[in-house]
RODOMI-879166 format. One record per residue (C-alpha): z negated, x negated, y; chain; residue in three letters; residue number from 1. Coordinates in steps of 0.5 Angstrom, whole numbers, plus 2048, in hexadecimal, padded with zeros to 3 digits. Layout:
c3  c1  c2  ch  aa  i
Z  X  Y  A  ALA  NUM
...
***
This chain:
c3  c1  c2  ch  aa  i
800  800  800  A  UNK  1
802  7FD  807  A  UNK  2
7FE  7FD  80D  A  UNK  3
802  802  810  A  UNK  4
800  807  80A  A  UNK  5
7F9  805  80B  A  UNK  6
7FA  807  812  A  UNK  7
7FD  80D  812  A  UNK  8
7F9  811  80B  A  UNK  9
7F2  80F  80F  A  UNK  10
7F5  812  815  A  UNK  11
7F7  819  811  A  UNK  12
7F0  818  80E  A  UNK  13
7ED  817  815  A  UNK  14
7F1  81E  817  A  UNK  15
7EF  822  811  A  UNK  16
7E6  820  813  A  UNK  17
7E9  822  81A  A  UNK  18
7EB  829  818  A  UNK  19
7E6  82A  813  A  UNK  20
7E0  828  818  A  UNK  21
7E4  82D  81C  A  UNK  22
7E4  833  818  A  UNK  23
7DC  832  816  A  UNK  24
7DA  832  81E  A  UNK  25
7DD  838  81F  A  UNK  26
7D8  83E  81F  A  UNK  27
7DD  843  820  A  UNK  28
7DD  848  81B  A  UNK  29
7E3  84C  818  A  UNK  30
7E5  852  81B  A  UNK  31
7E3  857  819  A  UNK  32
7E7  85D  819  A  UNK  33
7E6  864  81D  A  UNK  34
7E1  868  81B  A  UNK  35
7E4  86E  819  A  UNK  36
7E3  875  81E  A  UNK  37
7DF  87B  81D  A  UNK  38
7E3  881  81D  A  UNK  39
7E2  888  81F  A  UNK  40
7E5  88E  81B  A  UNK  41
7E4  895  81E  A  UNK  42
7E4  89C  81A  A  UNK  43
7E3  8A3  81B  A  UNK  44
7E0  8A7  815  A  UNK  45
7E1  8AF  816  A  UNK  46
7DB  8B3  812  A  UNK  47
7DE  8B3  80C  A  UNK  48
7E0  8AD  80A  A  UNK  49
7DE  8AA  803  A  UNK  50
7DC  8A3  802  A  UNK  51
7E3  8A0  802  A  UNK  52
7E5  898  803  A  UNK  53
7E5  896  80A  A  UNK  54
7ED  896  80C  A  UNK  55
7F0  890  811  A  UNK  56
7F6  88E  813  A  UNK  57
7F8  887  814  A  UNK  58
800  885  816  A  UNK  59
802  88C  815  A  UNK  60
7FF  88C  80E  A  UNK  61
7F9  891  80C  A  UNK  62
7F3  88E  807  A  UNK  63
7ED  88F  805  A  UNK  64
7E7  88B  809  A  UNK  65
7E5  886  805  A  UNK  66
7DE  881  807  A  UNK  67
7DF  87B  804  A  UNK  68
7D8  877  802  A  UNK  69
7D4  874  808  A  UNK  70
7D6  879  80D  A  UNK  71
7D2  87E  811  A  UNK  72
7D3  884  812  A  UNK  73
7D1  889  817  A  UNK  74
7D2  891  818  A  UNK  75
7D1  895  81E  A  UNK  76
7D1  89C  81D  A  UNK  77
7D1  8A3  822  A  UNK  78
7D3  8A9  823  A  UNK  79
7D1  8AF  820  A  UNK  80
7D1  8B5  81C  A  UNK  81
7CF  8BC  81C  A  UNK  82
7CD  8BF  815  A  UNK  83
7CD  8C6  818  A  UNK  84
7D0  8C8  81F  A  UNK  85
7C9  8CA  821  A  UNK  86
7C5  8C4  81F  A  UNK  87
7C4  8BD  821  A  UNK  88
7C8  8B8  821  A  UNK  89
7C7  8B3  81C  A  UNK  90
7C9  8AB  81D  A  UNK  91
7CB  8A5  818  A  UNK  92
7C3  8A5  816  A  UNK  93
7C4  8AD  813  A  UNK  94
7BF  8B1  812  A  UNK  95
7BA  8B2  80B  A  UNK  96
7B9  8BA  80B  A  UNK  97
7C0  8BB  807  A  UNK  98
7C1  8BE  800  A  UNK  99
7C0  8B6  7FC  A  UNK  100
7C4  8B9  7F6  A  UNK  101
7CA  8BB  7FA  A  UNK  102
7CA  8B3  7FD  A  UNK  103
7CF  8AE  7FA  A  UNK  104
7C9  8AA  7FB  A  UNK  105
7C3  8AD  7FA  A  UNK  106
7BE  8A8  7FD  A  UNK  107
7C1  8A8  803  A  UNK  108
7C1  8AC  809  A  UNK  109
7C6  8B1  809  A  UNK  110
7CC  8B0  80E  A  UNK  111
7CA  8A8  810  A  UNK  112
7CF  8A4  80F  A  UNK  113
7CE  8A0  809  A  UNK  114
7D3  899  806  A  UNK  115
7D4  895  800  A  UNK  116
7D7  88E  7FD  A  UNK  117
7DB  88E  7F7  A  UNK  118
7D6  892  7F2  A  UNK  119
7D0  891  7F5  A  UNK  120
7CB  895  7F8  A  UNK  121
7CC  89A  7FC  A  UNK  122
7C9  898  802  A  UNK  123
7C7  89C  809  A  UNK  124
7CA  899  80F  A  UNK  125
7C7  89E  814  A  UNK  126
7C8  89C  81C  A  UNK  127
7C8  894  81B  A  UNK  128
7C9  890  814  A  UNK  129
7C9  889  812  A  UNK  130
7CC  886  80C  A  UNK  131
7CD  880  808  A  UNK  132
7D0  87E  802  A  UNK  133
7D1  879  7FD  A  UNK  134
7D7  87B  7FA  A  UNK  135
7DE  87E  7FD  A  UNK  136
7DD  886  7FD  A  UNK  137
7E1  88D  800  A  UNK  138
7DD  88F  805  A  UNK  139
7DC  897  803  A  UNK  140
7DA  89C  80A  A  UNK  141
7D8  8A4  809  A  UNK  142
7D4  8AA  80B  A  UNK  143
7CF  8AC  806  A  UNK  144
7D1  8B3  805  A  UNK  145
7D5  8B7  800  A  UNK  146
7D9  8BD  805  A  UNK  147
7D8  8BC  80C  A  UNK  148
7DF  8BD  810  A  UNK  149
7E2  8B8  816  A  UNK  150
7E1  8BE  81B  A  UNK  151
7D9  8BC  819  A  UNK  152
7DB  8B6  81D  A  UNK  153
7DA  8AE  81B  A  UNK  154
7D8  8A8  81C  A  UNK  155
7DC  8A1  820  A  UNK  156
7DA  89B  81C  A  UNK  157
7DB  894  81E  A  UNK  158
7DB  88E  818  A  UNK  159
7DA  887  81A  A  UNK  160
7DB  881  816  A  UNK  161
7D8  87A  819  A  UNK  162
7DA  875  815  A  UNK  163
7D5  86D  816  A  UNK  164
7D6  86B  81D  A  UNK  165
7D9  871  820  A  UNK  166
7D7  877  825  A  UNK  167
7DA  87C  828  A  UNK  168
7D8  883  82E  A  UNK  169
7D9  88A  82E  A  UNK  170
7D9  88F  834  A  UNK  171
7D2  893  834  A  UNK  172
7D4  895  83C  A  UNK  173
7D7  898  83F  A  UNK  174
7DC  89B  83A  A  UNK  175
7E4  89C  83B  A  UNK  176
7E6  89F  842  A  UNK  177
7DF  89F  844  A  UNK  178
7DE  8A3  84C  A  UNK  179
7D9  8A1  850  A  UNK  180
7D6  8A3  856  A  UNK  181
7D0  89F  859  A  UNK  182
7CE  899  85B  A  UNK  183
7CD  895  856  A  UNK  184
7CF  895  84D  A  UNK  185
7CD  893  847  A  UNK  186
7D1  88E  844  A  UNK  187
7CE  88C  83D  A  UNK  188
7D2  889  836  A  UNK  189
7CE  889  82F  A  UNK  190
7D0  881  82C  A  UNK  191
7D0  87F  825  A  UNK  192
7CF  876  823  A  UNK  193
7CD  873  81E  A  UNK  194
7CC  86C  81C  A  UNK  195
7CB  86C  824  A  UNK  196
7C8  86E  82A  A  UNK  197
7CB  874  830  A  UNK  198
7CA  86F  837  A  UNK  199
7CC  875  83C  A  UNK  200
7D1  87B  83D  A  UNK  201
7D5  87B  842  A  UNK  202
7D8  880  846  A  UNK  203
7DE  881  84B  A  UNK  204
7E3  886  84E  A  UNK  205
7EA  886  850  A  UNK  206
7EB  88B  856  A  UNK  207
7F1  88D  859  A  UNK  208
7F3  887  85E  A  UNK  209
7EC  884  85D  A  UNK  210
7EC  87D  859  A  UNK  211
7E8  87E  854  A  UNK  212
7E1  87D  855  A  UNK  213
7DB  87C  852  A  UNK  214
7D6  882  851  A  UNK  215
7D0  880  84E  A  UNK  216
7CD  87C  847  A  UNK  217
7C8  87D  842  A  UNK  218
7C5  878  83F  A  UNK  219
7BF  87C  83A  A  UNK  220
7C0  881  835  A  UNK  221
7BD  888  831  A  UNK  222
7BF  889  82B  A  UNK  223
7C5  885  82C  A  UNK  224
7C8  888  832  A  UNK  225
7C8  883  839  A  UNK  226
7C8  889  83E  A  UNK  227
7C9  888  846  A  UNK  228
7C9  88B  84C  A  UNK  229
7CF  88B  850  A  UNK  230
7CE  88E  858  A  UNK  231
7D3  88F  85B  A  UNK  232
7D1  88D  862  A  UNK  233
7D6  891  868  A  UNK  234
7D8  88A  86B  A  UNK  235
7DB  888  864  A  UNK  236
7DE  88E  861  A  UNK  237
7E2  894  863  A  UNK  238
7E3  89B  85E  A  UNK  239
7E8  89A  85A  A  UNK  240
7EB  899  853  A  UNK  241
7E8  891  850  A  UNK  242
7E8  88E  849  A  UNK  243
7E2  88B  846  A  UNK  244
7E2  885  842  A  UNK  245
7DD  881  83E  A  UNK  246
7DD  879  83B  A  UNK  247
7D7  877  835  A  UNK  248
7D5  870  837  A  UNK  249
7D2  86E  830  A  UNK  250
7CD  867  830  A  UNK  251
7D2  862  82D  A  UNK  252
7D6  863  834  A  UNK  253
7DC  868  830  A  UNK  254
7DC  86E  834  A  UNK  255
7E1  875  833  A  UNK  256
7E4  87A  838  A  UNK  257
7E5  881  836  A  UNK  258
7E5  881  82F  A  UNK  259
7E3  889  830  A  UNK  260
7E8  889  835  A  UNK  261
7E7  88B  83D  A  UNK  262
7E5  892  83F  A  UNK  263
7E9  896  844  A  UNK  264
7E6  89B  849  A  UNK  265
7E5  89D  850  A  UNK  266
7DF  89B  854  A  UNK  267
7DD  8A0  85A  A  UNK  268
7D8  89C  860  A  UNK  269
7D4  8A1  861  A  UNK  270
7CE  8A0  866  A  UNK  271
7C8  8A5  865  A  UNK  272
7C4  8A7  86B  A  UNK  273
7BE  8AC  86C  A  UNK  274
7BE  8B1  872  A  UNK  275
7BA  8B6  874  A  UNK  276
7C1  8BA  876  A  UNK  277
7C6  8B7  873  A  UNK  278
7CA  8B9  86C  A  UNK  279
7D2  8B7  86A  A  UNK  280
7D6  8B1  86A  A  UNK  281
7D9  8AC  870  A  UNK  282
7DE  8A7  86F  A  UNK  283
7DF  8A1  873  A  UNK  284
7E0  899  872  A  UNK  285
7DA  895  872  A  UNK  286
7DD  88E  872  A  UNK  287
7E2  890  878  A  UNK  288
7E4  894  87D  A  UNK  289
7E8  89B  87B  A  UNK  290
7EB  8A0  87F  A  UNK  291
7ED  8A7  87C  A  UNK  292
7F1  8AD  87D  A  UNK  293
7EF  8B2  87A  A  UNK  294
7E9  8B5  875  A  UNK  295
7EA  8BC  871  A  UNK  296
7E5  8C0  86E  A  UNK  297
7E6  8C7  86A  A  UNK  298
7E0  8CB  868  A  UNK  299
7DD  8D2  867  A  UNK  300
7D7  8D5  86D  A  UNK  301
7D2  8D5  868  A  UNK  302
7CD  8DC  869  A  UNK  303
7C7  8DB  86C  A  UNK  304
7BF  8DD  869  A  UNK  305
7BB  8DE  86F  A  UNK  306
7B4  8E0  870  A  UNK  307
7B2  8E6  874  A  UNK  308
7B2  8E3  87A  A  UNK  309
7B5  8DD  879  A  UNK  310
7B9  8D9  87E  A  UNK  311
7BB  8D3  87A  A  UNK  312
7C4  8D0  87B  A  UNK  313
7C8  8CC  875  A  UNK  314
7CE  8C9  879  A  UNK  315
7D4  8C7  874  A  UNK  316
7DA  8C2  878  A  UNK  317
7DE  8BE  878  A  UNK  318
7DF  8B8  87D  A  UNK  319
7DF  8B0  87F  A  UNK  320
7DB  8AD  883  A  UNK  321
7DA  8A5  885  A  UNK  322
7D3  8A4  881  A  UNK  323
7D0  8AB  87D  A  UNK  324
7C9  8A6  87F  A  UNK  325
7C9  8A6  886  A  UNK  326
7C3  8A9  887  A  UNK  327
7C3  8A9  88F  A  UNK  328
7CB  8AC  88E  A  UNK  329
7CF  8A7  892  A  UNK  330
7D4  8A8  88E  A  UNK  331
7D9  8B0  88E  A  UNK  332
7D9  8B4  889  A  UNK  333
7DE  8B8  888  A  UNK  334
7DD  8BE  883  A  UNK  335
7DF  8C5  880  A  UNK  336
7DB  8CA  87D  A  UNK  337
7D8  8D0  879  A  UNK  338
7D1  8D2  87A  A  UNK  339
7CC  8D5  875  A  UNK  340
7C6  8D8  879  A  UNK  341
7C0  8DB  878  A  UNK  342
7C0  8DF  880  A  UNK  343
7B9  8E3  880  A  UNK  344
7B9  8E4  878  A  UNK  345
7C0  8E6  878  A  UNK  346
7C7  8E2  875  A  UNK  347
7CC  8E0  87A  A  UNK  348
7D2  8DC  879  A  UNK  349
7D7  8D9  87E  A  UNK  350
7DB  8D4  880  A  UNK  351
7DB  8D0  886  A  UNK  352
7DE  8C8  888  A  UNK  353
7DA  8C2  88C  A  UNK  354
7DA  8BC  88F  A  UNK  355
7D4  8B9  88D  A  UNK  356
7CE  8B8  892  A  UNK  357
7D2  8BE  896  A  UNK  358
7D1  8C4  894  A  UNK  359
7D4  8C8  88E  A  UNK  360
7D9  8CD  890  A  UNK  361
7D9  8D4  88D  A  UNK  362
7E0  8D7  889  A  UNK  363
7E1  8DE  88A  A  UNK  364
7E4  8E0  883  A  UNK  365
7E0  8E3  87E  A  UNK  366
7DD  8DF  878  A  UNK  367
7DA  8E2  872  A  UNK  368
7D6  8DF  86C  A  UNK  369
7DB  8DC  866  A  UNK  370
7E1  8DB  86B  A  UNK  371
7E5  8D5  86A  A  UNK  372
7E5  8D1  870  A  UNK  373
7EA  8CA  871  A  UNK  374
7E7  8C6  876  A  UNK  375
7EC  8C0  879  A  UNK  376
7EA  8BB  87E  A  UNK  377
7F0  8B7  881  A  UNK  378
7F1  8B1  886  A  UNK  379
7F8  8B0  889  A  UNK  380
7F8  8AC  890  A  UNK  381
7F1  8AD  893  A  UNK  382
7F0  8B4  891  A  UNK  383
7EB  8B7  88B  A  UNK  384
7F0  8BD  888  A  UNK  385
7EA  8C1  886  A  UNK  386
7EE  8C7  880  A  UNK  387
7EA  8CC  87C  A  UNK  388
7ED  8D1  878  A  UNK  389
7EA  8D7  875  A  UNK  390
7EE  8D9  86E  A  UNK  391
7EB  8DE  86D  A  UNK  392
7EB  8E2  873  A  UNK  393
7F2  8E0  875  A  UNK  394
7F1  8DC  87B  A  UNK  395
7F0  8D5  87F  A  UNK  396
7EE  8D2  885  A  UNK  397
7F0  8CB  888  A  UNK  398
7EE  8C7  88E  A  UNK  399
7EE  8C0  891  A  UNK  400
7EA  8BC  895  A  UNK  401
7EA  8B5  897  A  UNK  402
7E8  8AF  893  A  UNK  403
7E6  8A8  891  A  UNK  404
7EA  8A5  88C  A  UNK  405
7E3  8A1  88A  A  UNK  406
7E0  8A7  888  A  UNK  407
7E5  8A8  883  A  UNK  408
7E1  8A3  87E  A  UNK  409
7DD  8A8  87A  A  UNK  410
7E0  8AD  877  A  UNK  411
7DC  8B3  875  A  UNK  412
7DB  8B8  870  A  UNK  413
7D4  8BC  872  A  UNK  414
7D0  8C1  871  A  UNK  415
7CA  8C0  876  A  UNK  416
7C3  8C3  879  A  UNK  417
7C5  8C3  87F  A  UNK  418
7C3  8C0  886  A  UNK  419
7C3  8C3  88C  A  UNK  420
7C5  8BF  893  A  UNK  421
7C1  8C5  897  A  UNK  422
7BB  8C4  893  A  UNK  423
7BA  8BD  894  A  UNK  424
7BE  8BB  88D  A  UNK  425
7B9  8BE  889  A  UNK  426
7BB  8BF  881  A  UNK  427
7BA  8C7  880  A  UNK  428
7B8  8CB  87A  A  UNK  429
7BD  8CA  874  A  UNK  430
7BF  8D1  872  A  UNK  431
7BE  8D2  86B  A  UNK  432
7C6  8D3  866  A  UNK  433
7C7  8D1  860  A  UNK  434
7CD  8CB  85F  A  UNK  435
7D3  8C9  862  A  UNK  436
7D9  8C6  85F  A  UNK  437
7DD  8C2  863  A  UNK  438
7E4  8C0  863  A  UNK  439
7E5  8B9  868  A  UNK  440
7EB  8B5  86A  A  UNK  441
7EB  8AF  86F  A  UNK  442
7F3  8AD  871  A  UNK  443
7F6  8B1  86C  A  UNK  444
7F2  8AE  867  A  UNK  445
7EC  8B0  863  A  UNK  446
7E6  8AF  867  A  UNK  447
7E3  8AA  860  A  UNK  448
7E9  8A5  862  A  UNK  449
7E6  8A2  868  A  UNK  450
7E4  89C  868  A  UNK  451
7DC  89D  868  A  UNK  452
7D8  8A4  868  A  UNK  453
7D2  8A7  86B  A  UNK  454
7CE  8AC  867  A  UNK  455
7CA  8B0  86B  A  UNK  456
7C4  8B4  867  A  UNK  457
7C0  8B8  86B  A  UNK  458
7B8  8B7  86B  A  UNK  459
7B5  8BC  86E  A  UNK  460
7AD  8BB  86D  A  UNK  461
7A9  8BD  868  A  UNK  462
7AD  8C4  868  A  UNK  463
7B4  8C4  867  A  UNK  464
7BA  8BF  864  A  UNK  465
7C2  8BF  865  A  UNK  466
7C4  8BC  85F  A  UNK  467
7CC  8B9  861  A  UNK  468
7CF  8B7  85A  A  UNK  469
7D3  8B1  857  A  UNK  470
7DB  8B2  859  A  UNK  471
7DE  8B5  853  A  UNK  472
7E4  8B1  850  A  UNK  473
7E9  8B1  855  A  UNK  474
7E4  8B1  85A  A  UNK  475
7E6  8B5  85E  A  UNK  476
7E1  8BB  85C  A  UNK  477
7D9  8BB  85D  A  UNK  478
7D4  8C0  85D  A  UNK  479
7CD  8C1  862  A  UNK  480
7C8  8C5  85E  A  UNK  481
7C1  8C7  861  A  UNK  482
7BB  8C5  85D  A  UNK  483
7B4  8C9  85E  A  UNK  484
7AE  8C3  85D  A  UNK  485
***
């Protein structure tokens, strides 16, 4: 062997310790391959329906839902079931007072939702069950009752399977094409881990030409469900539709968004405030200025209950003004009106328009108790149009009066105590009548459109109360109730 040789093999030698050494040092461990994801299988079973394999579908094949060993297994159950028309409803846990004989499974509770795997056991899976086996099974689900029918209702049942190392949420609140009005909302979702630890649950909002934004985050959990509240907050939301989402944050830094996918509803900014004289709703804009053009109303005269020599006033309008909360009334308040009166123990109905703190001005047409009444305030080139049309005695009146497009900023429905400039502002007795159910629009538009709202809900000491109802679903319609204390 030359020199040359020697040389070149101890450099071989040389690089191979080189690589081995290198190999030692490395603490890396292999990769490990990803966890495989929990999944979420959601079914419906109507009152009759047997104990039967649970079917899914996966790349357009249906099969039966397997579980396979090492998995765990939740199943979340609602709804309910009516054994008769009359009786209580029953939930996912049953009842005990049936005829056991008749039952497939005698020892369980009649019409609670019970499962099997393969050929074991019949098991009750009630409103939560967990399950784990050892070896693959056919998850089986049922009601336990011989002959109920689908009329008697159902119940909706949710199956998650968490495989090591996984996790996944469902939506507990709010539900699918939810409708809010207030101030504030729940937001909550029930999370599932194993192997692993919920750090938070986030949740944001997408609003129409808003970013998306954060709403609010829950760190701690009941019983699986993160729950936070988010509050709206004038300056930073607007009524109108929004969709909500939600992001899992597990401690091994892996997070998931939607697995239960996002909830769509609409959101109403509705700011309650107690008056002593107040009922109704007034649109408006907190964040900004806003003018409006018109407000509309349609009601019937409510009949009143007087007292023997009673003298009492309930007014119903509609109206703008600058700030329904001025007290000292700097601002105009431009209105239209029907009466409800109690005058020396008798009813008394009429009609009148005012351009508040000046004195209301009475309409020489009749009104009567049940009269369909539509009331309309516009604003056109510095003048209130003030409209009112009695459908129901076939007549209308109209007037104009000059104006500030700044008292144009509230928009009100209203069914008010009323104040009486000539008796120093003094809020008179409420007549007594039943309810009054509201039709208002704002621009055309219902009045639950605006960007924010105040419901007035009237206080009136220890006596009496007006209640104003949430805006129905177009939110164009509400109603004023009186409540005796």
């Amino acid at each position: 062997m030359t020199i040359k040789q020697t040389r070149e093999i101890l450099l071989h030698c040389l690089l191979l310790c080189i690589l081995l050494l290198a190999a030692a040092c490395d603490s890396t461990p292999p990769s490990a391959s990803p966890a495989e994801a929990a999944r979420v299988h959601k079914v419906h079973l109507d009152a009759r329906s047997g104990l039967q394999p649970v079917k899914i579908t996966n790349e357009q094949k249906t099969e039966p839902l397997t579980i396979v060993p090492g998995e765990q297994v939740k199943i979340l159950a609602e709804g309910t079931i009516h054994p008769t028309p009359e009786s209580q409803a029953v939930g996912p846990e049953g009842k005990n007072n049936c005829q056991t004989q008749t039952l497939p499974v005698p020892s369980l509770p009649c019409y609670a939702l019970i499962y099997r795997l393969n050929g074991s056991q019949t098991e009750l899976a009630g409103k939560q069950a967990n399950i784990t086996t050892r070896k693959e099974s056919t998850l089986s689900l049922g009601i336990n009752h011989p002959n109920a029918q689908p009329s008697q209702g159902g119940y909706d049942v949710t199956i998650v399977t968490l495989p090591r190392n996984s996790f996944t949420g469902l939506w507990e609140a709010p539900t699918q094409h939810f409708l809010t009005q207030g101030t504030s909302l729940s937001l909550s979702v029930r999370a599932f881990a194993r192997d692993l630890d919920i750090s938070s649950v986030r949740f944001t909002a997408e609003l129409p030409n808003q970013q998306k934004q954060t709403l609010c985050e829950a760190t701690t959990a009941s019983n699986e469900l993160y729950t936070c509240v988010w509050n709206f907050g004038g300056q930073s939301l607007q009524s109108g539709p929004v969709t909500l989402s939600y992001t899992i944050q597990a401690d091994n830094g892996n997070s998931l968004s939607n697995p239960d996918g996002t909830r769509s509803g609409t959101v109403r900014y509705a700011e309650t405030q107690t008056t002593a004289n107040y009922a109704g709703y007034a649109g408006t804009n907190l964040d900004q200025s806003i003018q409006h053009e018109s407000v509309r109303a349609e009601w019937k005269v409510p009949a009143a209950y007087c007292m023997p020599t009673e003298t009492s006033y309930t007014g119903i309008w509609a109206g703008m003004t600058a700030n329904p909360m001025d007290s000292d009334q700097q601002s105009q308040l431009a209105q239209i009106i029907t009466e409800t009166d109690c005058l020396n123990g008798k009813p008394s109905y009429f009609a009148t328009w005012q351009t508040y703190p000046a004195p209301p001005q009475r309409i020489s047409k009749p009104v009567h108790a049940g009269d369909s009444i539509i009331a309309t305030v516009e604003f056109h080139q510095n003048q209130f149009q003030l409209k009112l049309q009695n459908q129901t005695q076939h007549w209308e009146f109209s007037t104009a009066r000059p104006g500030d497009i700044a008292d144009t900023r509230f928009a009100e429905c209203i069914l008010e105590a009323p104040t009486f400039v000539e008796q120093g502002r003094n809020t008179q007795r409420l007549a007594r009548f039943d309810s009054v159910a509201f039709t208002c629009s704002v621009d055309g538009k219902p009045i639950g459109d605006q960007p924010h709202l105040y419901v007035f809900q009237m206080n009136r000491g220890n006596a009496v109360a007006v209640i104003t109802s949430p805006l129905d679903q177009k939110g164009s319609g509400f109603t004023v109730r009186w409540t005796q204390k």
